[in-house]
PASEBA-1860 file (N, C-alpha, C; in nm, 3 decimals):
! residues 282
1> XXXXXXXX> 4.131/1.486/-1.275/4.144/1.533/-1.136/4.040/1.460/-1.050 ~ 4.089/1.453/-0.904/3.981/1.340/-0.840/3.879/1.446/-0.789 ~ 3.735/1.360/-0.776/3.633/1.363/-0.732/3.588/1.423/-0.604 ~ 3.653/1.344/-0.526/3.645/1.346/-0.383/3.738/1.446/-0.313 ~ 3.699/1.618/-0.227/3.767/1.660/-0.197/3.771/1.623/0.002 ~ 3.907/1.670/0.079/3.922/1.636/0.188/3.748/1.741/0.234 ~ 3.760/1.681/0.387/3.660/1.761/0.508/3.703/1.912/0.451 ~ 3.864/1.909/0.490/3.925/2.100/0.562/3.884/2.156/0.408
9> XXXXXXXX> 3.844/2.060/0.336/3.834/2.170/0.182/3.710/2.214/0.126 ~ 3.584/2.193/0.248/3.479/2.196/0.184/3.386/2.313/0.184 ~ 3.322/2.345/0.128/3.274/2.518/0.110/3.218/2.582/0.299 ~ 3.267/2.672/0.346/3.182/2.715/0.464/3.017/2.749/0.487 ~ 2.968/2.721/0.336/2.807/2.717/0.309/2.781/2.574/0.412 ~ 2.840/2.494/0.453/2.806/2.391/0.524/2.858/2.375/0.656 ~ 2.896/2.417/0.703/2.950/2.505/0.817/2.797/2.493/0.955 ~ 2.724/2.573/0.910/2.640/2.608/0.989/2.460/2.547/0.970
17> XXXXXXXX> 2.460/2.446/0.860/2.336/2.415/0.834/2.243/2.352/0.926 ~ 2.154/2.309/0.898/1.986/2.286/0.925/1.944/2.175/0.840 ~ 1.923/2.080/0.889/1.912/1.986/0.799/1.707/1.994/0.751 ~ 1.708/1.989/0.622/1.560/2.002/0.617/1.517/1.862/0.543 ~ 1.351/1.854/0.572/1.301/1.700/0.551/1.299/1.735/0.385 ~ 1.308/1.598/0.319/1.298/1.630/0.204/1.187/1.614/0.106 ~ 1.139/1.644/0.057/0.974/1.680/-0.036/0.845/1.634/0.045 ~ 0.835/1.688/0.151/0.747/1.714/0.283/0.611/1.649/0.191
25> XXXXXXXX> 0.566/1.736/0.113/0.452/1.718/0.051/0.451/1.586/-0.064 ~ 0.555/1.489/0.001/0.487/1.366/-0.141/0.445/1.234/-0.035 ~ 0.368/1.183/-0.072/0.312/1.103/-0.005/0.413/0.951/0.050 ~ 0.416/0.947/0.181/0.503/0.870/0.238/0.550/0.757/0.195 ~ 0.450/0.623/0.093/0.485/0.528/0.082/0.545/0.556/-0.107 ~ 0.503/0.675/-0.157/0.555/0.731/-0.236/0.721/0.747/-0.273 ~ 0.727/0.835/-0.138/0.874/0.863/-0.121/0.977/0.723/-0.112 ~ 0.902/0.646/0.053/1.006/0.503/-0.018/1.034/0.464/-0.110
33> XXXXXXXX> 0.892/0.451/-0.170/0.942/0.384/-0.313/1.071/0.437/-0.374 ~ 1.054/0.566/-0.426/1.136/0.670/-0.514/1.279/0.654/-0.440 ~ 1.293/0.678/-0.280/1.417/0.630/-0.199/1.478/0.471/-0.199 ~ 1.406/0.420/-0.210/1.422/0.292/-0.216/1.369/0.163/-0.302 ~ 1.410/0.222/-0.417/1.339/0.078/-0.513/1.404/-0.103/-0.499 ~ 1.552/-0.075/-0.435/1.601/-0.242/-0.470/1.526/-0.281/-0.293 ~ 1.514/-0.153/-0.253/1.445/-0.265/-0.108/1.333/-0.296/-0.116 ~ 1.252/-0.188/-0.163/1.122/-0.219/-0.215/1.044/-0.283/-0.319
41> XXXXXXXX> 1.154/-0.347/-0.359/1.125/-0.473/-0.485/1.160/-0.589/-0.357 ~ 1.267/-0.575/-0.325/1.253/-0.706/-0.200/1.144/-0.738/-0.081 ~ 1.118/-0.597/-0.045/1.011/-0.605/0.036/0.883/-0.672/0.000 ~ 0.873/-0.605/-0.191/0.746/-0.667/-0.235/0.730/-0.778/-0.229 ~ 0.877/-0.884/-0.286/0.901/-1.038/-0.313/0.892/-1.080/-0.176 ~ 0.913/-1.017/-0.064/0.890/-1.115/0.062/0.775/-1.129/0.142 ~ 0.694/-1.022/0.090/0.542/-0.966/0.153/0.540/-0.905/0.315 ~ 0.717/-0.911/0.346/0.707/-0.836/0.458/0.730/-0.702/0.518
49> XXXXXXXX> 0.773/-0.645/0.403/0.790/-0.527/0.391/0.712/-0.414/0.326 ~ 0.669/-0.305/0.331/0.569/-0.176/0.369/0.438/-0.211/0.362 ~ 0.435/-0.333/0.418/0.264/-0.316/0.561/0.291/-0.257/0.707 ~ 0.152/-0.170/0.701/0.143/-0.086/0.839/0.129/-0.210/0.908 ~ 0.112/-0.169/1.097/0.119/-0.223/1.187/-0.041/-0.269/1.175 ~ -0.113/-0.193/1.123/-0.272/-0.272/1.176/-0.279/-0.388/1.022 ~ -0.200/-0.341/0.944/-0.243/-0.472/0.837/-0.162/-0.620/0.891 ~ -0.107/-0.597/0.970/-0.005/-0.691/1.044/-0.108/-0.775/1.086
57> XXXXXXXX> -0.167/-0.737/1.206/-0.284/-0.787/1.283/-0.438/-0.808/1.189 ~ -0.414/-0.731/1.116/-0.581/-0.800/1.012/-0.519/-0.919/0.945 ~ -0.407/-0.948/0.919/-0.407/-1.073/0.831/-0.368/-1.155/0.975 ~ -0.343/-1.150/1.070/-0.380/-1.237/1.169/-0.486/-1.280/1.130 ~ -0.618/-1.207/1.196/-0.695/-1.196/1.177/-0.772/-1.275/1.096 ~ -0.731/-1.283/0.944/-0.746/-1.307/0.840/-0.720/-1.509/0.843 ~ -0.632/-1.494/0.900/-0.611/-1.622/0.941/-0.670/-1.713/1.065 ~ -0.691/-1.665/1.167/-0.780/-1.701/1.273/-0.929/-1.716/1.186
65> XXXXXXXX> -1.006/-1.628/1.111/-1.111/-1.690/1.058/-1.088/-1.769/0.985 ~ -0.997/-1.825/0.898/-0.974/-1.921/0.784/-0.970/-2.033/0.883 ~ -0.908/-2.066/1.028/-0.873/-2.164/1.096/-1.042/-2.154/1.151 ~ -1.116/-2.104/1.190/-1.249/-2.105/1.238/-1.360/-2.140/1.109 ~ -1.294/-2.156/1.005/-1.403/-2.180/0.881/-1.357/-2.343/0.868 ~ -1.236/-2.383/0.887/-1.221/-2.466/0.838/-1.264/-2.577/0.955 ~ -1.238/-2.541/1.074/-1.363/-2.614/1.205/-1.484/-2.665/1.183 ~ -1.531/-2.542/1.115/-1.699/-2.525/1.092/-1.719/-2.638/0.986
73> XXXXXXXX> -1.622/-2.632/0.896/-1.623/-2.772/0.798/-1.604/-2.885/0.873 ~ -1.529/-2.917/0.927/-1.489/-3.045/0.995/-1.657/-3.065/1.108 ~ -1.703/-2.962/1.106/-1.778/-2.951/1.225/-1.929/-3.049/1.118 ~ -1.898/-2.992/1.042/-2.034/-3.010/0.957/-1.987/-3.134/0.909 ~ -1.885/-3.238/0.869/-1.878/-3.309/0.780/-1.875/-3.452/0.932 ~ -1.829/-3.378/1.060/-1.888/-3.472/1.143/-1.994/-3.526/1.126 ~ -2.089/-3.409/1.159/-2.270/-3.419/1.172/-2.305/-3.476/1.069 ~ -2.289/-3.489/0.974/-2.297/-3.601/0.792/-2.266/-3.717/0.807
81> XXXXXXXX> -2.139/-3.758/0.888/-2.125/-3.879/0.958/-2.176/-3.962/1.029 ~ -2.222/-3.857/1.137/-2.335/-3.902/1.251/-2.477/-3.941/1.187 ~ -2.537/-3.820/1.142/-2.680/-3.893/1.025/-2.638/-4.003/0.979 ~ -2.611/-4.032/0.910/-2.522/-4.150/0.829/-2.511/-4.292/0.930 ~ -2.402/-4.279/1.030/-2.439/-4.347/1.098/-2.582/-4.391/1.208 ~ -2.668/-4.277/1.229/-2.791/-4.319/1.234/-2.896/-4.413/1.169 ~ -2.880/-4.338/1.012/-2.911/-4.416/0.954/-2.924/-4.568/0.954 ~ -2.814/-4.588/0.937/-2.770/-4.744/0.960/-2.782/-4.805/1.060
89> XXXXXXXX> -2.763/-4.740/1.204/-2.893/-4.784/1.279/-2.998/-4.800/1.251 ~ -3.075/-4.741/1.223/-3.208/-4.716/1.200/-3.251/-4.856/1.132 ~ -3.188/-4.881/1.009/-3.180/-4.971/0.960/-3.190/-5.091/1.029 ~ -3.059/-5.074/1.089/-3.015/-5.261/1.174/-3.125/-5.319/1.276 ~ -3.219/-5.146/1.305/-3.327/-5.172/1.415/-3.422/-5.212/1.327 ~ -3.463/-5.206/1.218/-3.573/-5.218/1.155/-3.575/-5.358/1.103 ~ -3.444/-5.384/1.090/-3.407/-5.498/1.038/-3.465/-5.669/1.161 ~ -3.386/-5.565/1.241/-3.343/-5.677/1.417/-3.556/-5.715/1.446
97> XXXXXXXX> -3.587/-5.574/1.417/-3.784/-5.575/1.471/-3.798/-5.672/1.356 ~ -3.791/-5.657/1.222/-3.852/-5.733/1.122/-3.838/-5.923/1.166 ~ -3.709/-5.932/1.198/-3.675/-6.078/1.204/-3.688/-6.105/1.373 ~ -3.692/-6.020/1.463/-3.808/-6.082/1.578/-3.917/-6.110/1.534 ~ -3.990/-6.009/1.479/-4.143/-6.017/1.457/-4.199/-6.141/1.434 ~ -4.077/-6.170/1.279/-4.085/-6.277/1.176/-4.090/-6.441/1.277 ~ -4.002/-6.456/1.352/-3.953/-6.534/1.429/-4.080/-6.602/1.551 ~ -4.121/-6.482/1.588/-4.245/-6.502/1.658/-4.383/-6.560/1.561
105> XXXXXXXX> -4.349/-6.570/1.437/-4.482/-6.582/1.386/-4.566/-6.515/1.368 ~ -4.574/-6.378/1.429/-4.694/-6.291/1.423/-4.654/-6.175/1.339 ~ -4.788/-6.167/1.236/-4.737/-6.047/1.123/-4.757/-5.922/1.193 ~ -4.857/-5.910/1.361/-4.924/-5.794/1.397/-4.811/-5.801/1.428 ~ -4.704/-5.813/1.508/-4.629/-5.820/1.608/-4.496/-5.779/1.492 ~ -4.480/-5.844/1.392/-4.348/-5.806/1.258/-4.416/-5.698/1.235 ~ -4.502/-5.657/1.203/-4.545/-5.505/1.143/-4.524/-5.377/1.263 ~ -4.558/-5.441/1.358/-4.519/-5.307/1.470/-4.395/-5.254/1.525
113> XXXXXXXX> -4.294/-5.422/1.531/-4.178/-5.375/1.534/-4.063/-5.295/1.451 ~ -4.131/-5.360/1.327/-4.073/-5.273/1.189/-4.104/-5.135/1.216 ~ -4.199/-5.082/1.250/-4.259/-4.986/1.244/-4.172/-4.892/1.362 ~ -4.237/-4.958/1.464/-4.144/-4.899/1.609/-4.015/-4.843/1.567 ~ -3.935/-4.982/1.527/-3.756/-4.990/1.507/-3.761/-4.874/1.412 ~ -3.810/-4.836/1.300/-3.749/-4.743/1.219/-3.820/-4.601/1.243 ~ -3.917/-4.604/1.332/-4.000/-4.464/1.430/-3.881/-4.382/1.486 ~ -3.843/-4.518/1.602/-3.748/-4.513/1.679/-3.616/-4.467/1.662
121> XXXXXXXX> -3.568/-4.525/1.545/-3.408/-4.464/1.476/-3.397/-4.349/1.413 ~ -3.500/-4.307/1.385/-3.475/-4.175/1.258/-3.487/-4.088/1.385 ~ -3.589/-4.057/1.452/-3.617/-3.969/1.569/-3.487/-4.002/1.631 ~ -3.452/-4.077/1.719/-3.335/-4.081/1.805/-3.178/-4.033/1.668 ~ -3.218/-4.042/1.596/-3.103/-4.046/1.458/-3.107/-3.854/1.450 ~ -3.241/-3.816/1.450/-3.228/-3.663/1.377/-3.162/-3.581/1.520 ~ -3.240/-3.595/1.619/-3.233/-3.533/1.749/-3.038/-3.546/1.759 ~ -3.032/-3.698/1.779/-2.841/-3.678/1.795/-2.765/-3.577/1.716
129> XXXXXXXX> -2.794/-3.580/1.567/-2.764/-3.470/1.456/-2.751/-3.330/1.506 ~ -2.888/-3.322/1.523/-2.930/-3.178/1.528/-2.854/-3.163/1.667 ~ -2.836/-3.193/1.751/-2.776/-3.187/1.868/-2.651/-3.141/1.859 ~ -2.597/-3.252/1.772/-2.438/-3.259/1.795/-2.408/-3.111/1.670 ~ -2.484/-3.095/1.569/-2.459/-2.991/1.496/-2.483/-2.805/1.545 ~ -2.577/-2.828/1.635/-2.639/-2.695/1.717/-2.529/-2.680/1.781 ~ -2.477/-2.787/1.864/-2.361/-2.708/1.932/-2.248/-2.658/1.876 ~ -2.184/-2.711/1.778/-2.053/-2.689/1.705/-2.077/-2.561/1.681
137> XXXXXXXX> -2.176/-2.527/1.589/-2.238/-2.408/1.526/-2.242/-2.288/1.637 ~ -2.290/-2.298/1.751/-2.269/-2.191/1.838/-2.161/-2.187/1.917 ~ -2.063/-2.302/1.915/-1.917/-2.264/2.004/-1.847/-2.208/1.865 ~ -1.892/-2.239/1.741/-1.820/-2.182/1.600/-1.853/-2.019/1.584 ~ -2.002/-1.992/1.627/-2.008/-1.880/1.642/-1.964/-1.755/1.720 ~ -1.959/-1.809/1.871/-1.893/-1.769/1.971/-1.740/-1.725/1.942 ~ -1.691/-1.844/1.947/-1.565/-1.791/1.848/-1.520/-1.675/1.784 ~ -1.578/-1.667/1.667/-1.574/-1.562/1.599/-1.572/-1.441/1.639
145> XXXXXXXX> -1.707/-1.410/1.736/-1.776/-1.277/1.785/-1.638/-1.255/1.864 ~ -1.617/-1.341/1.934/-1.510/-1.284/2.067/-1.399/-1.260/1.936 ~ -1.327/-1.314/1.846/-1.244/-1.237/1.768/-1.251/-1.115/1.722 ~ -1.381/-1.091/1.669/-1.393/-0.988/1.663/-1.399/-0.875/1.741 ~ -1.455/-0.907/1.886/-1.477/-0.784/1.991/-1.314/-0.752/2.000 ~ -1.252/-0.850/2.049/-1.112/-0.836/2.079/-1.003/-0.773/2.022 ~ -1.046/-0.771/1.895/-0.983/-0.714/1.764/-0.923/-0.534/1.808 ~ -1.036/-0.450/1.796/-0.989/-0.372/1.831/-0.924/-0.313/1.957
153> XXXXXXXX> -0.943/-0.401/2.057/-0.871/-0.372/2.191/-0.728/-0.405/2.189 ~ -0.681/-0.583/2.112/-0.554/-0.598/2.087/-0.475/-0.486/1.984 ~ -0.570/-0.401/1.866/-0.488/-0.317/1.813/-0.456/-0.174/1.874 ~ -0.548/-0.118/1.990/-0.547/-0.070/2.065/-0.377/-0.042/2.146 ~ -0.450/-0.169/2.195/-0.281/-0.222/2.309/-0.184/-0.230/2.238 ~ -0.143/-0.271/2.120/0.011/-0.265/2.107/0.062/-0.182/1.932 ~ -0.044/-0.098/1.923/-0.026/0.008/1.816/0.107/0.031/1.839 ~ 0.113/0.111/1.944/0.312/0.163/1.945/0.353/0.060/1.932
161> XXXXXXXX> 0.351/-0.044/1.980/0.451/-0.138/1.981/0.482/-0.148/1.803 ~ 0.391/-0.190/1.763/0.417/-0.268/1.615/0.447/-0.109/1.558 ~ 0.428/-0.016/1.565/0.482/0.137/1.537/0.698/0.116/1.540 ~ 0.664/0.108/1.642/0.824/0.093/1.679/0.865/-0.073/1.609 ~ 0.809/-0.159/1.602/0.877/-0.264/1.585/0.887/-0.227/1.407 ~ 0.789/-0.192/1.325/0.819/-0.155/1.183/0.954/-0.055/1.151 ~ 0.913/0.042/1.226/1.027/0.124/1.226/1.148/0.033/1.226 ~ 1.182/-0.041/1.326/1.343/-0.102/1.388/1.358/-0.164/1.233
169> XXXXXXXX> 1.238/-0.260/1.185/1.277/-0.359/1.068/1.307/-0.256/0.932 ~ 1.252/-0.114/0.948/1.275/-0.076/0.848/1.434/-0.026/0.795 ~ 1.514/0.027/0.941/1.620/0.060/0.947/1.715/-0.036/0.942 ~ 1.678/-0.197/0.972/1.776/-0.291/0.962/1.778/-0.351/0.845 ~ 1.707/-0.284/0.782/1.688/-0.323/0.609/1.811/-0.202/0.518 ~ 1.737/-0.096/0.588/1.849/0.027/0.516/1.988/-0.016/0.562 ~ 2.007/-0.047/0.683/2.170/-0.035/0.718/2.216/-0.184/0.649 ~ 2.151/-0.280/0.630/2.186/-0.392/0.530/2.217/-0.360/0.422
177> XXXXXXXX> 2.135/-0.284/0.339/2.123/-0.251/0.166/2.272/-0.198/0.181 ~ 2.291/-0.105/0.289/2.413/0.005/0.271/2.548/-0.036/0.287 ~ 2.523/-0.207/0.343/2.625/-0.295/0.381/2.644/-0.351/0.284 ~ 2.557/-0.449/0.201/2.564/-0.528/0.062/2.557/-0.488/-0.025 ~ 2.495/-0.348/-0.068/2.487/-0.349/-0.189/2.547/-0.129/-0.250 ~ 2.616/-0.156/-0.294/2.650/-0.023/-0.325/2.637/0.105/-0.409 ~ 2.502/0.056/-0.438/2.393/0.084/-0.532/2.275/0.130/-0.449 ~ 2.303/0.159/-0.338/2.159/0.178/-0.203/2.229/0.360/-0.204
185> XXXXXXXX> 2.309/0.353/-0.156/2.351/0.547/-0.125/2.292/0.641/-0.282 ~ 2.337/0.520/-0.405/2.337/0.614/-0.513/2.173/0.628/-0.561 ~ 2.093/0.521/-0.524/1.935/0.576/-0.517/1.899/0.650/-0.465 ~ 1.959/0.654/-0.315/1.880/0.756/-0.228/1.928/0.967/-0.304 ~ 2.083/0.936/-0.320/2.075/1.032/-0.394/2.065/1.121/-0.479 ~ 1.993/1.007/-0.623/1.960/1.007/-0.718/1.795/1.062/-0.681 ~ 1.760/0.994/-0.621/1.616/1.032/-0.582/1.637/1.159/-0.518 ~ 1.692/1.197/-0.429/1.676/1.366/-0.366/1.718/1.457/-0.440
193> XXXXXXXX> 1.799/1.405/-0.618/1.810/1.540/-0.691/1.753/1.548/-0.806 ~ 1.640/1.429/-0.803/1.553/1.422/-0.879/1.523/1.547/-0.990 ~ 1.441/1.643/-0.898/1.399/1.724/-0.920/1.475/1.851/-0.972 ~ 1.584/1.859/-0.949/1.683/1.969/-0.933/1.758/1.950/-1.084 ~ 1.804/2.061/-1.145/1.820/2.059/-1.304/1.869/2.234/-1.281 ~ 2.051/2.245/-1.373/2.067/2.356/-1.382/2.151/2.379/-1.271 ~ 2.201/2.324/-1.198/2.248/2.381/-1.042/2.397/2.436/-1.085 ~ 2.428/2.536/-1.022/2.574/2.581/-1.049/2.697/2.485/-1.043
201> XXXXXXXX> 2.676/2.419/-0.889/2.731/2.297/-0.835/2.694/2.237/-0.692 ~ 2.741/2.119/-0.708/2.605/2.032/-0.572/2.779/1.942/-0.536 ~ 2.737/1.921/-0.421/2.839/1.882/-0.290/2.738/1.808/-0.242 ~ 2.825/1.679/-0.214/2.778/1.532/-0.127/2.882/1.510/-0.054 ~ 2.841/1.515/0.085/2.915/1.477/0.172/2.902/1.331/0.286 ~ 2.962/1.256/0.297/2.969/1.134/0.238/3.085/1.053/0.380 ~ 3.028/0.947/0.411/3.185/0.914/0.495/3.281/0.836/0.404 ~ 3.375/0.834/0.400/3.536/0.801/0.361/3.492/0.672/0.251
209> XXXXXXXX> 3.443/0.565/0.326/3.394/0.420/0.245/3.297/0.469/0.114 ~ 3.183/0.537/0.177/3.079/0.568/0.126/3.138/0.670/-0.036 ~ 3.207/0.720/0.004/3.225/0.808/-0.083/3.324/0.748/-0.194 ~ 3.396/0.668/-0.192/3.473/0.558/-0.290/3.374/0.509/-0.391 ~ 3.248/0.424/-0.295/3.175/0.378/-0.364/3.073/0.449/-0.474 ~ 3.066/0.565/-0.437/2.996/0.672/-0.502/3.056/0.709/-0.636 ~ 3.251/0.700/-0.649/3.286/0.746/-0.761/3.329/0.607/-0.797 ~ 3.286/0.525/-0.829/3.325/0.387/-0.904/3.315/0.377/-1.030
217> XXXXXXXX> 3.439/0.358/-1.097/3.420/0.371/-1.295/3.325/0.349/-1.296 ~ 3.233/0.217/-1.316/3.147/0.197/-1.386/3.004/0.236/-1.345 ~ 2.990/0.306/-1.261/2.871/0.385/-1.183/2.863/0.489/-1.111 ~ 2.978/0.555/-1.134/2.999/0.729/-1.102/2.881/0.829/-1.045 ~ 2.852/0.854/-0.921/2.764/0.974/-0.928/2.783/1.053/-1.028 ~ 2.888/1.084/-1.048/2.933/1.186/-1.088/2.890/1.228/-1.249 ~ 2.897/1.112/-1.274/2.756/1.086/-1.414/2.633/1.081/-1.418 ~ 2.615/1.051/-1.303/2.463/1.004/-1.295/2.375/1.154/-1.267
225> XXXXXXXX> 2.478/1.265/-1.208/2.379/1.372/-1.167/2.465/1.488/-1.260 ~ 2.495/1.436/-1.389/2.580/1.564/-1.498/2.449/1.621/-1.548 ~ 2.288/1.569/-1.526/2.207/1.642/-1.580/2.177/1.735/-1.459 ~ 2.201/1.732/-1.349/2.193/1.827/-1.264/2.332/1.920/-1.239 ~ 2.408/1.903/-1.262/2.512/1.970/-1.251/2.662/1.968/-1.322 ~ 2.753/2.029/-1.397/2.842/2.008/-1.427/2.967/2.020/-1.340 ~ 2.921/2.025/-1.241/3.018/2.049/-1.111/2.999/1.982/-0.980 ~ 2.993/1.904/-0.996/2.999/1.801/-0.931/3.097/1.689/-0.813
233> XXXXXXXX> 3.056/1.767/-0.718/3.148/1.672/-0.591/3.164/1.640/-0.488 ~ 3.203/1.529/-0.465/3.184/1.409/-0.327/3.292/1.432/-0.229 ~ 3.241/1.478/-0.106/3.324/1.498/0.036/3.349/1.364/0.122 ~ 3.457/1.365/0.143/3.483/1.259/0.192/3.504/1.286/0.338 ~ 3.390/1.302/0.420/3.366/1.357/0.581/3.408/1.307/0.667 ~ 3.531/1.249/0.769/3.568/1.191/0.872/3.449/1.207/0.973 ~ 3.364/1.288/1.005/3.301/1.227/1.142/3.149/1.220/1.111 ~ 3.158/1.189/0.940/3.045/1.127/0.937/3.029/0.998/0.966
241> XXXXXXXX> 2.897/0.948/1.012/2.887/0.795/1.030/2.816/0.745/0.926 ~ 2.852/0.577/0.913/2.741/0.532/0.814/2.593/0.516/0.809 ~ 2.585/0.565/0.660/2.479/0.598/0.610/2.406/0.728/0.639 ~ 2.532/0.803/0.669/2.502/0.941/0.652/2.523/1.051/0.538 ~ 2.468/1.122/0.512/2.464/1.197/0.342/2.401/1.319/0.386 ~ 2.473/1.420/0.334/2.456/1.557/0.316/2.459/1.596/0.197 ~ 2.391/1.653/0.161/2.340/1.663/-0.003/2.356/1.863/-0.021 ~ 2.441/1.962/-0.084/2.459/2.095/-0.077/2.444/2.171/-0.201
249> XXXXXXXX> 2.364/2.236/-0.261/2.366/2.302/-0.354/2.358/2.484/-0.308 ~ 2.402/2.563/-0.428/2.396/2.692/-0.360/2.288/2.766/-0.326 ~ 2.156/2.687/-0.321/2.090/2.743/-0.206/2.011/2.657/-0.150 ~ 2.052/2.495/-0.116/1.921/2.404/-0.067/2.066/2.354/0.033 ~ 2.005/2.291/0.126/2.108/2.127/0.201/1.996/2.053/0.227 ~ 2.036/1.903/0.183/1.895/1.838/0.215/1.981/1.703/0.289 ~ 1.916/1.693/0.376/1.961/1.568/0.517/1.877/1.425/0.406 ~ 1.981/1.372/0.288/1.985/1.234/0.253/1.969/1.135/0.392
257> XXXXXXXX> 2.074/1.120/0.489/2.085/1.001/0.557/1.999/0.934/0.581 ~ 2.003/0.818/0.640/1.926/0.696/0.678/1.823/0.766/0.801 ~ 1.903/0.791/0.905/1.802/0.879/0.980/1.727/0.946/0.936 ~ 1.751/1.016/0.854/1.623/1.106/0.771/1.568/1.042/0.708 ~ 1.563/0.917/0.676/1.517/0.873/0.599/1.405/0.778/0.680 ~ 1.454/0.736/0.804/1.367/0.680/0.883/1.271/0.765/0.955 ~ 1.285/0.886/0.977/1.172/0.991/1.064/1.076/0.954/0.909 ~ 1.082/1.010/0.809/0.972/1.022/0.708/0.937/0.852/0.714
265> XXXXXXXX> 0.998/0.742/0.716/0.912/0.609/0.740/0.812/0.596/0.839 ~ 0.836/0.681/0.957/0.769/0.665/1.122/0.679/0.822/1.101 ~ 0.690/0.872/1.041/0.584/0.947/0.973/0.478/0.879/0.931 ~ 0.488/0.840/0.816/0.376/0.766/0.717/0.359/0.641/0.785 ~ 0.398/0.581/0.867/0.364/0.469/0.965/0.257/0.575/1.051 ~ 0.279/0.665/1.120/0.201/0.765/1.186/0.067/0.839/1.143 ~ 0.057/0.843/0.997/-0.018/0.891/0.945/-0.132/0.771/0.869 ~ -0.066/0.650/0.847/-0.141/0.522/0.821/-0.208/0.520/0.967
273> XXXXXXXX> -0.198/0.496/1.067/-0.252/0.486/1.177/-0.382/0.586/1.195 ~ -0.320/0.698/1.186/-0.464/0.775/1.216/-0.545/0.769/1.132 ~ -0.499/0.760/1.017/-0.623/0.747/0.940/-0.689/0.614/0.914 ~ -0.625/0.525/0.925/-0.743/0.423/1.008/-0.803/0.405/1.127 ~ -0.777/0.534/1.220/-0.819/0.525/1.335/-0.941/0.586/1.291 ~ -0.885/0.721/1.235/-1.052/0.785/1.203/-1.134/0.719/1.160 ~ -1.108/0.633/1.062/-1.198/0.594/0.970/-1.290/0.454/1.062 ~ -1.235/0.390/1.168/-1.292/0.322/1.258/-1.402/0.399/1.341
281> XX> -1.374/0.533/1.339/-1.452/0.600/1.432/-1.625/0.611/1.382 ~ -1.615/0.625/1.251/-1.666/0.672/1.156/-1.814/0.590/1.139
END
């Protein structure tokens, strides 16, 4: 006998419900997981998926100093250059005094210029150095400081934003999974009856597509939750929309859908926030 009964046939226990959040008390990036393992194996492989909005901006961050370190090198391997090329001044002057000196005949006169010429180059040689290196070093420093002051004012300013922009990417991930892969509804509801063992009988209500995919030979809800129930069955809801799920046992209803599933993401996005806010305060 089939699986799937019509809307007009479904118990009046659902009639009048309340949709409630589901395991309030487990910790937010927790719950994704458990809701979502094939996204959250992708998320892991792409590194763009479940970082908060301020880890967004620290690996900015993270990167603006790597580009300011690697200055500071170039900065320094200049100034190594410049000595260097002093040097060799220094040299060519000591050289140029030696063979005037020589030229003139006079050893007082070769000994002073030698002397002068290589006085002359190392001093004019260190001063250029130190010059050209003092400055790099404090526009390198400067730098930095202002990254840093700025830091918390830019996370300041567009907290909501990157709040809302995680959120949007998180839902265009769910309504993808629920598009490609048909193995996304049966986690999420595998995960919300986790816990549940013994039930008289449990009702999923389901839109029309959704609910096909749910009783598929070779991956049957209907197997998958026989340790929760021997009674077991999938509503096939006309004015549900996709990626919506109503989950009914005889005394729980728990709001599966994607929407519900996104308030608890913009939750724990909400709750990552403050508590790095506090902890800034601190």
């Amino acid at each position: 006998m089939s699986k799937i009964i019509r809307f007009d046939q479904k118990s009046s226990a659902i009639s009048d419900f309340h949709c409630r959040e589901l395991d309030a008390g487990m910790p937010p990036e927790k719950k994704q997981q458990a809701l979502f393992p094939d996204s959250q194996a992708k998320a892991d492989e792409s590194g763009q998926y479940g970082s908060s909005p301020k880890e967004v901006l620290e690996n900015a961050f993270v990167k603006a100093k790597q580009i300011v370190d690697s200055a500071q090198k170039f900065s320094d391997k200049k100034a190594k250059q410049t000595r260097e090329a002093v040097a060799r001044e220094a040299k060519d002057e000591k050289q140029r005094a030696y063979t005037d000196g020589f030229a003139k005949g006079s050893a007082e006169g070769m000994s002073k210029g030698h002397k002068d010429g290589y006085r002359k180059g190392l001093e004019e040689g260190r001063a250029k150095a130190k010059k050209e290196s003092c400055k790099s070093l404090d526009e390198l420093s400067l730098m930095i400081e202002n990254v840093e002051k700025s830091k918390a004012k830019i996370l300041e300013k567009f907290e909501d934003g990157l709040e809302d922009l995680a959120v949007a990417m998180a839902k265009a991930i769910l309504k993808h999974e629920l598009e490609t892969d048909s193995k996304t509804m049966h986690s999420i509801i595998l995960a919300a009856m986790e816990k549940y063992r013994n039930q008289e009988w449990v009702r999923i209500y389901v839109p029309n597509k959704t609910a096909s995919a749910l009783l598929q030979a070779d991956s049957s809800i209907v197997d998958e939750l026989k340790d929760v129930s021997d009674s077991v069955k999938v509503v096939s809801a006309p004015g549900m929309g996709e990626g919506d799920c109503v989950i009914e046992t005889p005394d729980q209803v728990i709001d599966a859908g994607i929407n519900s599933q996104l308030k608890k993401i913009r939750q724990g996005i909400d709750e990552v926030v403050k508590a790095d806010g506090a902890g800034s305060t601190n």
